[in-house]
C-alpha positions as CSV (number, residue, x, y, z in Angstrom):
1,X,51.6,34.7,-66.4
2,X,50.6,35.6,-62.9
3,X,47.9,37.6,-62.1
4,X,48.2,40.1,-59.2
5,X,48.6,44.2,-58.0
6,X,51.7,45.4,-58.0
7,X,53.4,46.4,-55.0
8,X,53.0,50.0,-56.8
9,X,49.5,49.9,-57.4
10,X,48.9,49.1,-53.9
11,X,50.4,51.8,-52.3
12,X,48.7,54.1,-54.8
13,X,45.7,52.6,-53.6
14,X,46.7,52.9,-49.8
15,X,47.8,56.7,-50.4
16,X,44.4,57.3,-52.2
17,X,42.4,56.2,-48.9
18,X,44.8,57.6,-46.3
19,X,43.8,61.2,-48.2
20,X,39.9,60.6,-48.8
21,X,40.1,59.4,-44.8
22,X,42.0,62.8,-43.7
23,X,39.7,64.3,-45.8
24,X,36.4,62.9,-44.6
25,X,37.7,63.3,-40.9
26,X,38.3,67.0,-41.2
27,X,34.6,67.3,-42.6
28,X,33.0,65.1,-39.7
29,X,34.6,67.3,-37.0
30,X,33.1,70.7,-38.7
31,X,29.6,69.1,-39.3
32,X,29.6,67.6,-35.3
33,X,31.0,70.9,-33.7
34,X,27.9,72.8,-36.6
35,X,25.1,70.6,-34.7
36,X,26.7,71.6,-31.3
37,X,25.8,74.6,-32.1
38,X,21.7,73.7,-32.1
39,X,21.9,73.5,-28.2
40,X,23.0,77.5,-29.1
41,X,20.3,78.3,-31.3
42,X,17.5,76.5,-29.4
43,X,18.8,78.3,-26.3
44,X,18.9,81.8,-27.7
45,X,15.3,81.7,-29.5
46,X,14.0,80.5,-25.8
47,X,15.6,83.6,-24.1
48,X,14.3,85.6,-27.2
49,X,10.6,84.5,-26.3
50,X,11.1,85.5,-22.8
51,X,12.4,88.9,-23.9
52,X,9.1,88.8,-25.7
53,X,7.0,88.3,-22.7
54,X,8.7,91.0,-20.6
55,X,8.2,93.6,-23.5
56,X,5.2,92.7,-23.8
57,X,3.9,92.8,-20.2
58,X,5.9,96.0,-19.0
59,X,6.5,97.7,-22.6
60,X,9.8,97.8,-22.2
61,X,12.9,95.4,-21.4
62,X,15.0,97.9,-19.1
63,X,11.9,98.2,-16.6
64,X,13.5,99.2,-13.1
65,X,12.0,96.6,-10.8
66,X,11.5,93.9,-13.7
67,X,14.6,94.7,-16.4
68,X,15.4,92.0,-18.6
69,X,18.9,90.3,-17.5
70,X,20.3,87.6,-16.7
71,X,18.8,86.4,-14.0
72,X,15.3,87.2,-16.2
73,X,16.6,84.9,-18.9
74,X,17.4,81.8,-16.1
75,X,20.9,82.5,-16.9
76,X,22.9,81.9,-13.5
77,X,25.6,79.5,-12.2
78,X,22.6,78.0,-9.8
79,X,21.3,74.2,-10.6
80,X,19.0,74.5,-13.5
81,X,20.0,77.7,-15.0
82,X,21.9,78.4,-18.3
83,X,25.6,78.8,-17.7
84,X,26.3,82.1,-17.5
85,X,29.6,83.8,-19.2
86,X,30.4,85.3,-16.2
87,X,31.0,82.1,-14.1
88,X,31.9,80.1,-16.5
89,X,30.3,76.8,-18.4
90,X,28.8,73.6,-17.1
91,X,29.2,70.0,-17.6
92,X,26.0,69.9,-18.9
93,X,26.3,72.9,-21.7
94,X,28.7,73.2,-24.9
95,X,28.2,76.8,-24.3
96,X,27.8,79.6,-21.5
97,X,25.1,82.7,-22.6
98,X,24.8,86.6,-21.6
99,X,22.2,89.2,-22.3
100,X,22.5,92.7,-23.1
101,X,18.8,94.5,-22.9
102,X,18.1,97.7,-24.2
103,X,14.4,99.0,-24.0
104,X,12.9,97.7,-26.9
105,X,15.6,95.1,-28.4
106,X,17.8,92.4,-26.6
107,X,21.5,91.0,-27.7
108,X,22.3,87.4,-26.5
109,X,25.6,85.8,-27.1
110,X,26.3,82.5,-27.3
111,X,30.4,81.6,-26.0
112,X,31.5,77.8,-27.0
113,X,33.4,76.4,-24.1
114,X,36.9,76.0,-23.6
115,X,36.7,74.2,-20.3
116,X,34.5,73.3,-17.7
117,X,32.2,72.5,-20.6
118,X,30.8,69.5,-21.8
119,X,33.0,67.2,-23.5
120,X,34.7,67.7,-25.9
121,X,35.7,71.3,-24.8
122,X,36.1,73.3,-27.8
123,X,39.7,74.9,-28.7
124,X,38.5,78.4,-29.4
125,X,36.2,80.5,-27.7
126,X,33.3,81.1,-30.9
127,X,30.4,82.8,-30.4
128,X,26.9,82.4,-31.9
129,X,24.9,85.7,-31.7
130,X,21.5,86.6,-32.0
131,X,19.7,90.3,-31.9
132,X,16.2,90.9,-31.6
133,X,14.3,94.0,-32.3
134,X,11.2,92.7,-30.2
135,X,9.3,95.9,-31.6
136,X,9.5,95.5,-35.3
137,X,10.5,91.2,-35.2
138,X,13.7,91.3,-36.8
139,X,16.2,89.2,-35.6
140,X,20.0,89.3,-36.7
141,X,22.2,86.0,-36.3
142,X,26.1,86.7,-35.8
143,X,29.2,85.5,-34.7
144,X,32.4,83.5,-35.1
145,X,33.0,80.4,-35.9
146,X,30.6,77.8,-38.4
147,X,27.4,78.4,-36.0
């Protein structure tokens, strides 16, 4: 009596790995794209404490000579400013940010790249949101995508 698989039991076996590998595969690329998403989150709490400052210093965000923006937040397309959405991303970014002030609260969106970005570019354009009431401290995290 020989002892052995049969050519059956092997490619049940080969057809059980090929799905737990699809499987696994489609999980990775959700979980590395989620932790793309930190540089998001780290960025937008940073701008946040700015937005605190500024309140704090002219008691408002929407001050005419010192209004929270943009160029406020370091957001720009010069060398060592966040990528801003309206010029598009940077090598050295998965995302390009904007900033929406009103007097006492401050909306900063987060847009994943699609190109121009740091590689890989993504194939949608999601978005990771956050607003902050400076004046009572509660802040509201949004968007699309699994940010």
């Amino acid at each position: 009596m020989k002892r052995g698989f049969t050519l059956l039991e092997l490619v049940v076996v080969i057809l059980i790995i090929g799905v737990l590998a699809t499987l696994g595969l489609t999980q990775y690329g959700r979980v590395v794209e989620r932790s793309r998403g930190a540089e998001a989150r780290a960025i937008l709490g940073d701008i946040r404490k700015s937005a605190v400052v500024v309140r704090l210093e002219y008691n408002t965000l929407i001050d005419a000579t010192h209004p929270f923006d943009d160029n406020a937040a370091n957001i720009g397309s010069a060398d060592g400013q966040i990528p801003d959405t309206a010029t598009g991303c940077k090598p050295s970014h998965y995302f390009s940010y904007g900033v929406l002030a009103t007097a006492d609260a401050v909306a900063i969106t987060a847009t994943r790249c699609t190109t121009g970005g740091k590689n890989p570019d993504a194939a949608n354009p999601d978005t990771l949101t956050l607003d902050a009431d400076i004046v009572t401290g509660v802040d509201a995290w949004g968007g699309s995508g699994n940010y």
